[in-house]
BARO-376953 format. One record per residue (C-alpha): x, y, z; residue number from 1; residue in three letters. Coordinates in steps of 0.1 Angstrom, whole numbers. Example, Ala and Ser with C-alpha at 12.3 -4.5 7.8 and 13.67 -1.06 7.14 Angstrom:
<rs>
R_123_-45_78_1_ALA
R_137_-11_71_2_SER
</rs>
This chain:
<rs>
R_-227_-926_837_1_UNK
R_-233_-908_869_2_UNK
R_-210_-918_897_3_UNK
R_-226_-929_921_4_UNK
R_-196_-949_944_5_UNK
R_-205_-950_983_6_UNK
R_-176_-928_1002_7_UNK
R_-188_-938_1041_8_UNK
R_-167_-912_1060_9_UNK
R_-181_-881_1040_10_UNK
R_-219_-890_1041_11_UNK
R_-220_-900_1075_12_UNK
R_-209_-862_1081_13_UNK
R_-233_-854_1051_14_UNK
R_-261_-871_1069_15_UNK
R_-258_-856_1102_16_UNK
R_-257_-822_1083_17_UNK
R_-291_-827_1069_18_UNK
R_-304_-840_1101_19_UNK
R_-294_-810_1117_20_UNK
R_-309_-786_1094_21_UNK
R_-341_-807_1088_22_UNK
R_-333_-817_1052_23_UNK
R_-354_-853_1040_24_UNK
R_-345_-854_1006_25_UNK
R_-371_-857_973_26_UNK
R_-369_-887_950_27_UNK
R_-373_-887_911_28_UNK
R_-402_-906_918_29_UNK
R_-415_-879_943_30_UNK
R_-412_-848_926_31_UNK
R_-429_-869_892_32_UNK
R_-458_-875_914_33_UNK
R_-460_-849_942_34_UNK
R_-489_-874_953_35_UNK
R_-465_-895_969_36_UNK
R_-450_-871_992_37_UNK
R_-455_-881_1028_38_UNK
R_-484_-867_1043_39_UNK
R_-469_-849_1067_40_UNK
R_-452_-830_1047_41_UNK
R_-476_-819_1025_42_UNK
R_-497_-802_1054_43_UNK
R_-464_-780_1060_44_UNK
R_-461_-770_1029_45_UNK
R_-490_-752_1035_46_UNK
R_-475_-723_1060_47_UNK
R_-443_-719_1034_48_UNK
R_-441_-697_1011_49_UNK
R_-430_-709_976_50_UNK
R_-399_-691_973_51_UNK
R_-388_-694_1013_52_UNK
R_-356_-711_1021_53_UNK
R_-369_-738_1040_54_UNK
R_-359_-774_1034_55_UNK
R_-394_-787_1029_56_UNK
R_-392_-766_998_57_UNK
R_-368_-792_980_58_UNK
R_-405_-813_978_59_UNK
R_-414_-783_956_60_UNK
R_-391_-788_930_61_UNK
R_-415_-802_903_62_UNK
R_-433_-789_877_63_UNK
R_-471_-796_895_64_UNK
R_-472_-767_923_65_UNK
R_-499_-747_931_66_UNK
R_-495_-713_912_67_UNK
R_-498_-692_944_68_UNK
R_-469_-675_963_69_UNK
R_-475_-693_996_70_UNK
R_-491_-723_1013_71_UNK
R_-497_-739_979_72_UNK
R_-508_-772_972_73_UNK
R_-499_-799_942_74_UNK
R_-522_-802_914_75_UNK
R_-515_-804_874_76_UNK
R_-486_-797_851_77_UNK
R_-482_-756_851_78_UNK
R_-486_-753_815_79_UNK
R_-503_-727_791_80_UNK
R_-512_-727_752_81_UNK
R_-506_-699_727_82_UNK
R_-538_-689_709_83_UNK
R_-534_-685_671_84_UNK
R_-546_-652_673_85_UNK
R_-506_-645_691_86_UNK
R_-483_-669_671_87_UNK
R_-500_-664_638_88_UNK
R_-498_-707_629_89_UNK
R_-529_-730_630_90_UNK
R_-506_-754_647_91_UNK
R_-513_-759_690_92_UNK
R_-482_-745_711_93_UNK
R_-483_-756_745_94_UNK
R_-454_-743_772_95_UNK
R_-452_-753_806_96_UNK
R_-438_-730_830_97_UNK
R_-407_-726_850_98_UNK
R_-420_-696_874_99_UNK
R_-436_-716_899_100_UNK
R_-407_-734_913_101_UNK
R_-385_-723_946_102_UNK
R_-363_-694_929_103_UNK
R_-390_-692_907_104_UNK
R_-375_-708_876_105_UNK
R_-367_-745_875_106_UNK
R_-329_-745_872_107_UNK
R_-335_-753_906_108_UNK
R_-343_-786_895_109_UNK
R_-315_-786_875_110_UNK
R_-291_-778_902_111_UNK
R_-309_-807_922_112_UNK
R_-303_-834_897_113_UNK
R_-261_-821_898_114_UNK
R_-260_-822_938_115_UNK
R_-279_-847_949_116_UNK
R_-263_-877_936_117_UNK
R_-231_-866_952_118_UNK
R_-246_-856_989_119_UNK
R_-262_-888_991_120_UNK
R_-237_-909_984_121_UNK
R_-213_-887_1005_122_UNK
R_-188_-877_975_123_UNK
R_-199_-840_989_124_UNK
R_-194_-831_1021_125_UNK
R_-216_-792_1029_126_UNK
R_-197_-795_1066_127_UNK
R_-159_-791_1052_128_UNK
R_-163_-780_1013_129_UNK
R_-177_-751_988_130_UNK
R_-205_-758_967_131_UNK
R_-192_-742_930_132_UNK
R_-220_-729_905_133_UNK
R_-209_-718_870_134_UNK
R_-236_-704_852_135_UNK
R_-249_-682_832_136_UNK
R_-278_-669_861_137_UNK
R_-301_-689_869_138_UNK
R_-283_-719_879_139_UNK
R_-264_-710_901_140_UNK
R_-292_-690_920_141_UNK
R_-307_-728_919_142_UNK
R_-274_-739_933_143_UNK
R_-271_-717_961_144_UNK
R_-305_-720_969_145_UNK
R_-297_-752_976_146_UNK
R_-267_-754_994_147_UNK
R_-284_-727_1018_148_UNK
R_-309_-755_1027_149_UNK
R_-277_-776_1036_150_UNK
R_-256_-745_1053_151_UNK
R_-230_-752_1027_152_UNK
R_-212_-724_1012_153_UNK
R_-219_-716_976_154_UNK
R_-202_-697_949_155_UNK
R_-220_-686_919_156_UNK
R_-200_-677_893_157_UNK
R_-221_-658_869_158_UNK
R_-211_-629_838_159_UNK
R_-212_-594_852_160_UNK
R_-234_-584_822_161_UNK
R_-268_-604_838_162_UNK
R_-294_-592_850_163_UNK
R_-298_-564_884_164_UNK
R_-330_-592_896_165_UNK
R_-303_-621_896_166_UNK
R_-272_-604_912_167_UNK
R_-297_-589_940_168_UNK
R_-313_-622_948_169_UNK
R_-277_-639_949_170_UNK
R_-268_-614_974_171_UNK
R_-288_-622_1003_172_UNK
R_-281_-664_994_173_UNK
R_-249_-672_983_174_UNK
R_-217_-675_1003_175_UNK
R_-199_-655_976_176_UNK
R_-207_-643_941_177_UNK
R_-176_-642_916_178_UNK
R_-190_-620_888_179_UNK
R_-169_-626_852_180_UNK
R_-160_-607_821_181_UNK
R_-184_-596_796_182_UNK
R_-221_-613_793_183_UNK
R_-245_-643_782_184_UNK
R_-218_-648_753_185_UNK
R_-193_-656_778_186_UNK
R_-188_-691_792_187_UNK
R_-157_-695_782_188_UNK
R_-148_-670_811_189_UNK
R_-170_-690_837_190_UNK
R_-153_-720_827_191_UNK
R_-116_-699_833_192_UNK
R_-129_-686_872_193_UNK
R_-135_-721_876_194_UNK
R_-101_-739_866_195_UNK
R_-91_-709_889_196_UNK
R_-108_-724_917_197_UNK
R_-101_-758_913_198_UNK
R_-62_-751_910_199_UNK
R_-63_-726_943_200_UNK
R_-61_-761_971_201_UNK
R_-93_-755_982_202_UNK
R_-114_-782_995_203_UNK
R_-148_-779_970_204_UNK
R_-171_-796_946_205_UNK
R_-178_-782_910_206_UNK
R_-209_-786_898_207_UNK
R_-208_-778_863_208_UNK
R_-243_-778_843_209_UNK
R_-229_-777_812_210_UNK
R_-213_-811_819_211_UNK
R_-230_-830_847_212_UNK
R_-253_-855_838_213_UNK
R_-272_-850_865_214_UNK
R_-290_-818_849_215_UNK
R_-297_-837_825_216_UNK
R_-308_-871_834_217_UNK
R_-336_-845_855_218_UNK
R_-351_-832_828_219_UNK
R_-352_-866_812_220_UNK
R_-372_-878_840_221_UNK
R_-388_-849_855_222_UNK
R_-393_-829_823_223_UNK
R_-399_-852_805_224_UNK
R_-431_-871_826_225_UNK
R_-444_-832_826_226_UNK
R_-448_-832_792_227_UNK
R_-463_-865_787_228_UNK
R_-487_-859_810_229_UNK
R_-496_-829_791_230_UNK
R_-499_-842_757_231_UNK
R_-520_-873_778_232_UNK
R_-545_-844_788_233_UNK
R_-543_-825_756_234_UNK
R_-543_-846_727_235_UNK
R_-572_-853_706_236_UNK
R_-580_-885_686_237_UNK
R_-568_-869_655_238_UNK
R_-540_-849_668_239_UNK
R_-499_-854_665_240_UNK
R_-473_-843_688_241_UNK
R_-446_-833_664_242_UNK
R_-416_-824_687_243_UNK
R_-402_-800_712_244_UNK
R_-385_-764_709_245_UNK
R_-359_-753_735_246_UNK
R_-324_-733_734_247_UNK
R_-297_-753_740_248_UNK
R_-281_-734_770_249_UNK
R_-268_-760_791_250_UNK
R_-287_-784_774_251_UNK
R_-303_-800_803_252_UNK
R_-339_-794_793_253_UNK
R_-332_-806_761_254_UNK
R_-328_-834_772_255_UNK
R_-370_-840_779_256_UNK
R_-369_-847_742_257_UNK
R_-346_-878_743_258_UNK
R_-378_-892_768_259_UNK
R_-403_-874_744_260_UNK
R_-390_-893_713_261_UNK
R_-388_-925_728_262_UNK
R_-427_-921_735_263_UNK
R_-433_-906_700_264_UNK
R_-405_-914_679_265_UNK
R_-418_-897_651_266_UNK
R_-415_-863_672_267_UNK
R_-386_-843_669_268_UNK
R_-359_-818_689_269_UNK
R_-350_-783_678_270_UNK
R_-325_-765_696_271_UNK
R_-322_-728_694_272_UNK
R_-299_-702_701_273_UNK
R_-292_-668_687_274_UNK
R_-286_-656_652_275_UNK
R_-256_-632_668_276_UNK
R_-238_-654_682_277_UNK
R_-248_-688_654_278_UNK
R_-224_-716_672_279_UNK
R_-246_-744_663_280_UNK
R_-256_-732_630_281_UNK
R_-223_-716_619_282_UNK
R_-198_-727_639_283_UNK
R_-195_-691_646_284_UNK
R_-191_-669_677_285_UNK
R_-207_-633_686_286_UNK
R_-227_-620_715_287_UNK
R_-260_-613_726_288_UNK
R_-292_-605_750_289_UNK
R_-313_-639_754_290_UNK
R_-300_-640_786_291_UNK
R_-301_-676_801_292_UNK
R_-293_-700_768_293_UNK
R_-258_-698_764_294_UNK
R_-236_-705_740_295_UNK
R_-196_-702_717_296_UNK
R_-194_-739_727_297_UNK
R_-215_-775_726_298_UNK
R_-224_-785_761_299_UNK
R_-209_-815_772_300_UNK
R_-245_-832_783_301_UNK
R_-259_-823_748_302_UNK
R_-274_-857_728_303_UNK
R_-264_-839_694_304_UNK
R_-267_-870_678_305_UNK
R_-310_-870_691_306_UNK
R_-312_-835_675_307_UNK
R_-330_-826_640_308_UNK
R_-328_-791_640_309_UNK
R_-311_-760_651_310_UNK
R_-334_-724_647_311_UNK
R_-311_-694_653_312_UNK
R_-336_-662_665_313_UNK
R_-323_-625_664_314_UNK
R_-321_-612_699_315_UNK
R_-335_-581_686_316_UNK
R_-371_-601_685_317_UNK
R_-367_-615_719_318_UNK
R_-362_-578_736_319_UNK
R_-390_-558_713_320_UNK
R_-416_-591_722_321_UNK
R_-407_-583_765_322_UNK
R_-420_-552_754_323_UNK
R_-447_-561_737_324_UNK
R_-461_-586_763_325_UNK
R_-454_-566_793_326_UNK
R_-460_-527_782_327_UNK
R_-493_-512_786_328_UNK
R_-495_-502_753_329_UNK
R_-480_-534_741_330_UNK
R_-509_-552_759_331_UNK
R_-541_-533_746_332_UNK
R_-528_-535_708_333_UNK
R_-528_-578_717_334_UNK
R_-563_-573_726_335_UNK
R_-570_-549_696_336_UNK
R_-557_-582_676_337_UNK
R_-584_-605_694_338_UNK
R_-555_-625_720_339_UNK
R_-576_-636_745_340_UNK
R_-576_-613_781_341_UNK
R_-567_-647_801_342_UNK
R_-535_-651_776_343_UNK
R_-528_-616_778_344_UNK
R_-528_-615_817_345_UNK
R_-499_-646_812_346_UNK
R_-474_-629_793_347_UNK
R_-454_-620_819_348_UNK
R_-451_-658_824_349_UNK
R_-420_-653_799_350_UNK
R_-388_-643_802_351_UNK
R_-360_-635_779_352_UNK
R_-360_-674_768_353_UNK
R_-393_-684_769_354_UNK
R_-401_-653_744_355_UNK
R_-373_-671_723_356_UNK
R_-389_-709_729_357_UNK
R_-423_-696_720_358_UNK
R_-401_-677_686_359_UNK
R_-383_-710_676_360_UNK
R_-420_-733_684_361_UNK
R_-436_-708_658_362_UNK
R_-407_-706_630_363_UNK
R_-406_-745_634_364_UNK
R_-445_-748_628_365_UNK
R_-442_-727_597_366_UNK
R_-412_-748_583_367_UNK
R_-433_-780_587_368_UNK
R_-463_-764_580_369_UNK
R_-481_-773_607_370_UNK
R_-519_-774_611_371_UNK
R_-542_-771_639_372_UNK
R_-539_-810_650_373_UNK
R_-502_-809_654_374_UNK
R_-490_-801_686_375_UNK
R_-458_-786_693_376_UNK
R_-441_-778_736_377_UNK
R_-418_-759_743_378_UNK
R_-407_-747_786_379_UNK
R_-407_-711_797_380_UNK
R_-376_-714_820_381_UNK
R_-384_-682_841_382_UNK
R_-409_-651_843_383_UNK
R_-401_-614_835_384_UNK
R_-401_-609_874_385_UNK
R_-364_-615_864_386_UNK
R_-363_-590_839_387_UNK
R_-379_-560_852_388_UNK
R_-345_-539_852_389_UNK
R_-341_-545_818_390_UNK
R_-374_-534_812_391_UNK
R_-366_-504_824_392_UNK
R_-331_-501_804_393_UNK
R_-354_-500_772_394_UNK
R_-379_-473_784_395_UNK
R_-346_-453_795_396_UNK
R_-326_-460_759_397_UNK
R_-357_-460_731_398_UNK
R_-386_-441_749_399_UNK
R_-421_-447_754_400_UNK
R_-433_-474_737_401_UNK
R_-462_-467_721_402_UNK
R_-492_-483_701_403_UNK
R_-474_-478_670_404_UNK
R_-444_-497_683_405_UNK
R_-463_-524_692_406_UNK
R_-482_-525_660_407_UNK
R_-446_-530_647_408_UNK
R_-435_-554_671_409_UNK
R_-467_-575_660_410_UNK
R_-459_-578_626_411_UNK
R_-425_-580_622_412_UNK
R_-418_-607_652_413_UNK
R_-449_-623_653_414_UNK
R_-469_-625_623_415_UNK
R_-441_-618_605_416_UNK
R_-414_-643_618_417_UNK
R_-402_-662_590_418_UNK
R_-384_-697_588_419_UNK
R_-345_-676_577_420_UNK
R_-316_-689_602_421_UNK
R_-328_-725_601_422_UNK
R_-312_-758_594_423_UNK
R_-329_-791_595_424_UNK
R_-299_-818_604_425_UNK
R_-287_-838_583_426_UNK
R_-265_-869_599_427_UNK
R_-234_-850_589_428_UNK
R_-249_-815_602_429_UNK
R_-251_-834_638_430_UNK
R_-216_-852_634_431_UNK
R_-203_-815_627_432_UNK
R_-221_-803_658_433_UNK
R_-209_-828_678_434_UNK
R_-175_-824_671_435_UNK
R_-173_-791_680_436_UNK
R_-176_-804_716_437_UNK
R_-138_-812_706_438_UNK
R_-123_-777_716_439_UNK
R_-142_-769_745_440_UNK
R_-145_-806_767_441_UNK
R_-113_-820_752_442_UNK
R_-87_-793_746_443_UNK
R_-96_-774_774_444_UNK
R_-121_-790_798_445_UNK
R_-100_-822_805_446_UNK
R_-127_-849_792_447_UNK
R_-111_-877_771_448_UNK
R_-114_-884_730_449_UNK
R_-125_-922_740_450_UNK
R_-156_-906_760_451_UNK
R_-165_-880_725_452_UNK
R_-165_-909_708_453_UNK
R_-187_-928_729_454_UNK
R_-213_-901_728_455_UNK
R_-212_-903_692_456_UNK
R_-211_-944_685_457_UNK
R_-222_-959_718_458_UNK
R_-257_-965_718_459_UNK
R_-263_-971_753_460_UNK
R_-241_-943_763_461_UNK
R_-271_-923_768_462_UNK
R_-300_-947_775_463_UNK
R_-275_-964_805_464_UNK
R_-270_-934_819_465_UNK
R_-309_-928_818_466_UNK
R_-315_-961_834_467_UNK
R_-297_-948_868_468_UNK
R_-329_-932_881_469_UNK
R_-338_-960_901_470_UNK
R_-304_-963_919_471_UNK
R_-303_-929_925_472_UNK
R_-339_-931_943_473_UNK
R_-328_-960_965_474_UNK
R_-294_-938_975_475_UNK
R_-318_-912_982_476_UNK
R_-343_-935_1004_477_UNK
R_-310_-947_1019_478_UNK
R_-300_-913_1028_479_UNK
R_-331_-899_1045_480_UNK
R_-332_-934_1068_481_UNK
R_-297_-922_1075_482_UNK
R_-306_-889_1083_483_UNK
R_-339_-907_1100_484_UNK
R_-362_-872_1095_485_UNK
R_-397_-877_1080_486_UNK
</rs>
């Protein structure tokens, strides 16, 4: 559960922060249904630019913005499908996208669903302590996104290896950014800075993703209500939805599919992650490029128990398809194959792990042999805007690429992608999963056997916890009449 006790001294001083730096606070409710924003602020909106640090931004963390760069509107679910003529299956893939959030990928939302909860019932104070991100990137430039809107000081703790686009962003927001050993392979050493941090005396709040509910209990309800609203618009009479396709990373998104199965419980959840590093699938350890997924341990927030399949992906496919979709030559040999211009002109809509969503949505349609009434979704967390540099480190280290390359590139990692590195879960696949969270949450991470356990044999341990949307939206309705801004 998501604590949620009242401490009256800190959010008084909470409060009059956010009244001084014009912060009203989004519900659950609010950023499901951008409708039911306040008038008033909707017609600001429309002189901000999507990616400004202005407080009226929080109202844009939702998945229903107006894909423009400034003054946008609310509308529908940002979503795009993959023609047959790109993923090589008959089945329907349909992705919505992460760009067109504040940051422009939705860890924002993410980083939302950790802090809010604690600001609003004044168990964080941004007047007297640090804001502490560990994360892999994105996160944490979510995170200090955030406490910038607050004036709270922010650390994002992020590995050194990550991308040029996320360290130069960081920069100009966050109070300080602690960069630690190695790369994308490397929580453990997050997880190290931290213990660091909490052990110095210093007056701050952690907000881990990998084990605060509150990522995801949002992407439960936010996610979640995004996709169901898609399938609502998409499905056909005769077609299925048969599940969803994410990376684990911190295993907040995946957590859309616990709300996805308990509309279609027939659907199912498969988490991915990379063939060089096969934690899930091997217990085994490694390192590689997908930058933003994570990995060497089981997050803490993951429903292992909700998951039927793991699909590892070679990180060599995800870094030859940037290419592909973003290269001129790359481009013109997709419409030599008949991929539609308007899909073409999107590709750039994926980053490093919405190539590998889109790769695990296409291996998991051939291993069920999917048709063209199934539907599968999948989330592109963030565009190649943050990816750019190592777009460039390719060019520099392999060449040109040319129209044989992407002839190559084509057929091996598209039409070619076959259904190897893939395990559909048995119960005792998942119990081994889950118990991995052993070594990481127990032995090192402080968390207790009795709560492991409860994970595992507690049904309501995760539907209770999913139930506390409600009393998080009064706390927040509570909070902005405190704060008395409108």
């Amino acid at each position: 559960m998501i604590d949620l006790t009242m401490h009256e001294d800190r959010l008084e001083r909470a409060a009059g922060r956010a009244k001084e730096r014009g912060v009203v606070v989004p519900t659950f409710a609010q950023m499901k249904d951008p409708a039911s924003i306040p008038e008033g602020i909707r017609e600001r909106l429309g002189q901000i630019g999507m990616w400004d640090v202005d407080p009226l931004n929080l109202f844009r963390i939702s998945w229903k913005n107006e894909p423009i760069e400034t003054g946008g509107g609310f509308g529908g679910v940002n979503y795009i499908e993959f023609p047959s003529s790109l993923t090589g299956v008959d089945a329907r893939i349909l992705a919505l996208v992460g760009k067109w959030f504040p940051t422009g990928t939705h860890k924002v939302g993410a980083a939302f669903g950790c802090l809010v909860p604690t600001l609003v019932t004044g168990q964080f104070d941004p007047t007297t302590q640090k804001a502490v991100w560990p994360s892999t990137g994105n996160y944490c430039r979510g995170g200090a996104y955030d406490s910038a809107l607050l004036g709270a000081h922010s650390v994002a703790i992020l590995p050194e290896g990550m991308s040029k686009e996320r360290f130069d962003w960081l920069a100009n927001i966050a109070g300080e950014v602690i960069k630690t050993p190695g790369s994308e392979s490397n929580v453990k050493e997050i997880f190290d800075k931290t213990w660091e941090l909490r052990e110095s005396g210093e007056d701050l709040m952690i907000f881990n993703q990998f084990e605060q509910f509150g990522n995801y209990l949002w992407h439960y309800e936010v996610t979640g209500h995004a996709m169901l609203e898609v399938l609502e618009q998409e499905l056909g009479p005769e077609d299925q939805f048969r599940g969803i396709t994410l990376t684990t990373g911190s295993a907040g998104t995946i957590g859309s599919g616990d709300f996805m199965k308990q509309q279609f419980p027939g659907s199912k959840i498969a988490a991915g992650e990379a063939s060089q590093c096969p934690t899930l699938l091997e217990n085994g350890f490694g390192a590689h490029r997908i930058e933003g997924i994570g990995d060497k341990h089981v997050p803490w927030i993951h429903n292992v128990k909700n998951t039927d399949m793991v699909i590892d992906l070679d990180d060599n496919m995800v870094v030859h398809l940037a290419r592909l979709f973003n290269e001129g030559a790359g481009r013109s040999y997709l419409a030599s194959q008949r991929v539609p211009e308007a899909t073409i002109e999107q590709l750039d809509l994926l980053g490093f792990s919405g190539i590998a969503n889109l790769s695990m949505a296409i291996k998991f349609s051939k291993y069920y042999e999917l048709g063209s009434s199934d539907v599968v979704i999948t989330v592109l967390t963030d565009s190649m805007d943050l990816y750019q540099s190592r777009l460039e480190e390719m060019r520099q280290e392999h060449g040109e690429y040319t129209d044989l390359d992407a002839a190559a590139d084509f057929a091996r990692y598209l039409m070619g992608l076959t259904t190897e590195n893939l395990l559909e879960l048995l119960y005792t696949d998942r119990r081994r999963i889950h118990n991995l969270k052993y070594f990481t949450w127990v032995e090192q991470q402080g968390r207790t056997y009795e709560e492991i356990m409860a994970q595992w044999y507690d049904r309501k341990y995760w539907t209770d916890m999913q139930e506390q949307v409600t009393e998080i939206d009064e706390r927040i309705q509570e909070f902005n009449a405190r704060v008395g801004l409108s």
